[in-house]
Every structure is written in C-alpha cells, then in structure tokens.
C-alpha positions in Angstrom: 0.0 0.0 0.0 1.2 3.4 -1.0 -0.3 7.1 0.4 0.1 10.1 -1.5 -0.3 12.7 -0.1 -0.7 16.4 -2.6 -2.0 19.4 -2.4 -3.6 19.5 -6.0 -4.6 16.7 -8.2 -3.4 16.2 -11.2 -6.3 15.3 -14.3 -4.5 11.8 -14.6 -5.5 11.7 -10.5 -8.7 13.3 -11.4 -9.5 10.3 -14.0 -8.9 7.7 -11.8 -10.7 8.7 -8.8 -13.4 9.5 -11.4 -13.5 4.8 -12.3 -13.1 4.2 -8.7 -16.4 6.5 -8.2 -17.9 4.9 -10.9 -17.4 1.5 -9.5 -18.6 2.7 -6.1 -21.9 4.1 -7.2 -22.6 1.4 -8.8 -22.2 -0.9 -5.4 -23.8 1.0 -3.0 -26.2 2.9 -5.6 -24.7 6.7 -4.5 -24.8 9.4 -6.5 -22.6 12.1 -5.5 -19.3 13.1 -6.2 -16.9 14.7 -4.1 -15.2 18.6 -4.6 -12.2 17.3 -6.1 -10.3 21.0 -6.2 -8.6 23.1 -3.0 -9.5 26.4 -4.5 -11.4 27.5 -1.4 -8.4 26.1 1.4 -7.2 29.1 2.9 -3.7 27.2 3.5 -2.9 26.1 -0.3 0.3 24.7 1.0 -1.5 21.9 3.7 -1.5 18.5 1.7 -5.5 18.0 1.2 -5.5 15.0 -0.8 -4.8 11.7 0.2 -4.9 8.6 -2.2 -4.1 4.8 -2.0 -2.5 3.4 -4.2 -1.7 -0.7 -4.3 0.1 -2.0 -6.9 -0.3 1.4 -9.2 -4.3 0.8 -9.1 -6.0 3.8 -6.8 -8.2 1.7 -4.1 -9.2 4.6 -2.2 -8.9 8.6 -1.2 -10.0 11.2 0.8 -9.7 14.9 0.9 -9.5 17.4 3.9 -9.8 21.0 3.4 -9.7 24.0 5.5 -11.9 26.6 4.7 -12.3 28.8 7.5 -9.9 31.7 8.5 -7.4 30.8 11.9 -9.1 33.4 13.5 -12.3 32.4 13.0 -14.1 31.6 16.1 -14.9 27.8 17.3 
C-alpha cells in the first residue's frame, strides 16, 4: 500500500478517482461526487489530498480542506 499525499490533483489523479467513483456508485447505488479542487483552502500549501495506491491501481482517497480563517471563532 502506497499514500500520497498532494495538495492539488493532477487530471491523470482526477481520472482515476473518477472509475473508482464509478465502480462505487454502482455498489452501493450513491450518487454524489466529491469537490475534487482546493481552490477555497485558505492554506494552499496543507496536503489535502490523500490517495491509496496498491500495486499502481487507486483503491481509495480522501480529501481534507480547511476553509475557515485561523481566526475564526470555534
């Protein structure tokens, strides 16, 4: 098992999450896609994307985002 973690996806990233969505709508009959851009993380820099990889074939991912200011009350 290999985790990447980036900060922006690349379209060849973009496709392949894009067959693995495919294949999971289809299993559990869901219909919606995630935000697959960081254009609204106020820290650009902070790795967002994480995808596993095994064997060069993408078996999962995840984003995190933050999209509230630091000063921004809790």
């Amino acid at each position: 098992m290999n985790i990447l973690a980036t900060t922006k996806l690349t379209d060849e990233q973009k496709q392949a999450i894009q067959q693995l969505l495919t294949k999971v709508h289809q299993s559990d009959q869901s219909h919606r896609d995630p935000y697959l851009s960081n254009q609204f993380n106020n820290f650009p820099d902070m790795p967002c994307f994480f995808l596993n990889y095994e064997e060069d074939e993408l078996r999962g991912f995840t984003m995190i985002y933050a999209d509230g200011s630091i000063n921004e009350p809790v």
